[in-house]
Every structure is written in C-alpha cells, then in structure tokens.
NUROVO-478772 format. One record per residue (C-alpha): residue in one letter; x, y, z. Coordinates in nm, 2 decimals. Layout:
R sese   east  north     up
R    A      X      Y      Z
...
END
This chain:
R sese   east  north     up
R    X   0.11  -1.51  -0.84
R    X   0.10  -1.81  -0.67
R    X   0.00  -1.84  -0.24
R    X   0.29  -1.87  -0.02
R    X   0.29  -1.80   0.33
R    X   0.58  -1.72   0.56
R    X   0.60  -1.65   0.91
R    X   0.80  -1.46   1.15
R    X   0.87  -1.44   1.52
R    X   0.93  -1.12   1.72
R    X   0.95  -1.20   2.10
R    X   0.63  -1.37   2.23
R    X   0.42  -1.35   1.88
R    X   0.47  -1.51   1.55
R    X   0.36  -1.29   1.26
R    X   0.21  -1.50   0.98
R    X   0.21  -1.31   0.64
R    X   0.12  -1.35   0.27
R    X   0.02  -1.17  -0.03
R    X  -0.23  -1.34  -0.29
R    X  -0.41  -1.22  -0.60
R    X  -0.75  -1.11  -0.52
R    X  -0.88  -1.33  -0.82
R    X  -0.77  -1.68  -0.59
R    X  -1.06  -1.50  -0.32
R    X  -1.45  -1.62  -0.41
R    X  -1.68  -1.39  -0.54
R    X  -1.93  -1.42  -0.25
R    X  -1.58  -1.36   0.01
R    X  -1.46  -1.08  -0.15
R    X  -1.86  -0.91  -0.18
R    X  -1.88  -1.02   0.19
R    X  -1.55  -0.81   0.33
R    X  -1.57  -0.54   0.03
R    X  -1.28  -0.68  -0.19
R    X  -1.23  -0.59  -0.53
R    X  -1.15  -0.84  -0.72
R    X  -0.91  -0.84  -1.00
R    X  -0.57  -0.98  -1.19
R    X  -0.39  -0.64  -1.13
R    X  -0.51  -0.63  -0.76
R    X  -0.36  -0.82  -0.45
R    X  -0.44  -0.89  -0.15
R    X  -0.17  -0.89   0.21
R    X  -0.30  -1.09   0.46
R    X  -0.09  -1.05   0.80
R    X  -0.19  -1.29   1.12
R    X  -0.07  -1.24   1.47
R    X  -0.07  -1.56   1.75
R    X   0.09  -1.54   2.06
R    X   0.31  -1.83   2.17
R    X   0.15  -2.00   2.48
R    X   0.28  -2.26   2.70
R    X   0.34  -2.65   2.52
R    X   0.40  -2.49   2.17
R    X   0.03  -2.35   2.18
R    X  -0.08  -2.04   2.00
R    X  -0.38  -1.77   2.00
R    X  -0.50  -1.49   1.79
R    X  -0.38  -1.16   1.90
R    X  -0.58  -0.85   1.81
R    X  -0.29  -0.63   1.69
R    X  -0.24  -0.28   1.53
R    X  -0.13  -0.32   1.22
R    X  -0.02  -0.06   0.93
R    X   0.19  -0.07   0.68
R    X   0.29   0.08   0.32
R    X   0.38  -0.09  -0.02
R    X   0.66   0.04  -0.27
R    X   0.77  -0.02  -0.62
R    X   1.10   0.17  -0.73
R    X   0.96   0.50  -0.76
R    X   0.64   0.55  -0.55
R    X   0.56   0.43  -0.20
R    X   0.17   0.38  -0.12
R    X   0.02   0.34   0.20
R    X  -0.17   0.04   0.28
R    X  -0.51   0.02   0.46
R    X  -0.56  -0.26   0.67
R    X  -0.93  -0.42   0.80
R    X  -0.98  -0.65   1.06
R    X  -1.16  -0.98   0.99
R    X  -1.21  -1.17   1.27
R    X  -1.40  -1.49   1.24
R    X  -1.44  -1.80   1.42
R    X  -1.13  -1.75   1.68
R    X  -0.87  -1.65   1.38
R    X  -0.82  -1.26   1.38
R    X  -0.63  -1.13   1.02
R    X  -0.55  -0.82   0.88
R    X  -0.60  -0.77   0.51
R    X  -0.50  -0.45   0.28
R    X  -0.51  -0.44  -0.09
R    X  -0.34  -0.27  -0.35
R    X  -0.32  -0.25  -0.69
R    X   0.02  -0.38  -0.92
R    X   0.17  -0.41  -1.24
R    X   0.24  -0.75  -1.41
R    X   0.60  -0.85  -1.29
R    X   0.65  -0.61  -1.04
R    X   0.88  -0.63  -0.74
R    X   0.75  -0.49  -0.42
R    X   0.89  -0.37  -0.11
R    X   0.61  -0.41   0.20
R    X   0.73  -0.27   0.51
R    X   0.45  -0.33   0.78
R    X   0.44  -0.24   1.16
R    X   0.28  -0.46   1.41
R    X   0.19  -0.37   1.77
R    X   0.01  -0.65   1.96
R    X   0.03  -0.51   2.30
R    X   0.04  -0.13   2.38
R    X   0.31  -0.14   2.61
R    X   0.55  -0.25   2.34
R    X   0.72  -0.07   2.07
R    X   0.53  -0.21   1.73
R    X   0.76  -0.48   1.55
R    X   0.85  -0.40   1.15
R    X   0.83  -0.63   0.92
R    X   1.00  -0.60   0.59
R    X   0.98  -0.80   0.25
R    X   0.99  -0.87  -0.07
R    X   0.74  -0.96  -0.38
R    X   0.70  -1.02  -0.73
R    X   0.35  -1.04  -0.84
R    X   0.20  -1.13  -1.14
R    X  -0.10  -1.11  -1.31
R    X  -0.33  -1.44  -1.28
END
C-alpha cells in the first residue's frame, strides 16, 4: 500500500489526509506514539491548516473522529493527537485484510462555532 496524500478544502481550512501501512513508520516512531506495527495494520493520518492571508497556512487543533468500513462491518476509529514542532496531526489505526476496499468517513470540527465538516473516501490497502 503505497503513501499518497490528498487534500481537501472546506471553507477557511484545508484537510490534508492519508492512510499508510504501519510497517513504512520506524520502529523507534511507532514505540514513541504507541503504534503497532504490522503488514495487516494501517495507519490514517488527517492534518488540518487554516488558510491565512498571501496563500499562507497554520495548524489548526481540530476535533476529529471518524469510523472505518468494509462491506459488512463498520468500526470506529480512535484518533490521537501528535503535535510536534508547529505541525498538529491526527492519527487512528486499524487493522485490514489484504486487498480490501475501505470506506472512511471522518468528521472534522476546527472551530466550535461551526458544524464539523465530513469527509468521505475510499481505499484499497494491501499488505506490505
């Protein structure tokens, strides 16, 4: 399962997103946050920036929770915050089979006054 990112833009903030095996994550990284490693695991890594003036962006602390689904079963996914040298990211793991499509829906709420944004997609993964 190879590392592609993709973005998406919901009024003032862009929602960065991508989901990686947990293998492509150091040994020492994933012992550091907790991560089990593995070629059936995965991780979803969601980043929020705000747009600025001049095309600038920041980090956004967000609330951010989401769920993962294959065709049958529908799991809910546990987010942490890392925040770590002005980059704030929200990462969840979950488990999958080799070749499996999965449906994440995720909802993200960067300011309390607003209604959270969904954010719906897409993924096969694969074992590495």
């Amino acid at each position: 399962m190879a590392q592609t990112e993709t973005s998406k833009v919901f009024g003032d903030y862009e929602v960065h997103y991508s989901v990686l095996n947990s293998t492509f994550i150091s040994p020492k990284v994933a012992q550091v946050y907790g991560i089990v490693r593995g070629k059936d695991r995965a991780l979803i890594n969601i980043a929020v920036r705000k747009r600025l003036a001049r095309g600038e962006t920041s980090a956004k602390k967000s609330i951010v929770r989401g769920s993962s689904s294959d065709l049958i079963h529908t799991a809910p996914l546990d987010f942490q915050e890392i925040v770590e040298q002005g980059a704030i990211y929200y990462i969840a793991e979950l488990r999958f089979n080799n070749k499996e499509l999965r449906t994440f829906t995720i909802s993200i709420q960067p300011d309390a006054n607003i209604a959270p944004y969904t954010l719906k997609f897409n993924k096969i993964l694969y074992f590495n």
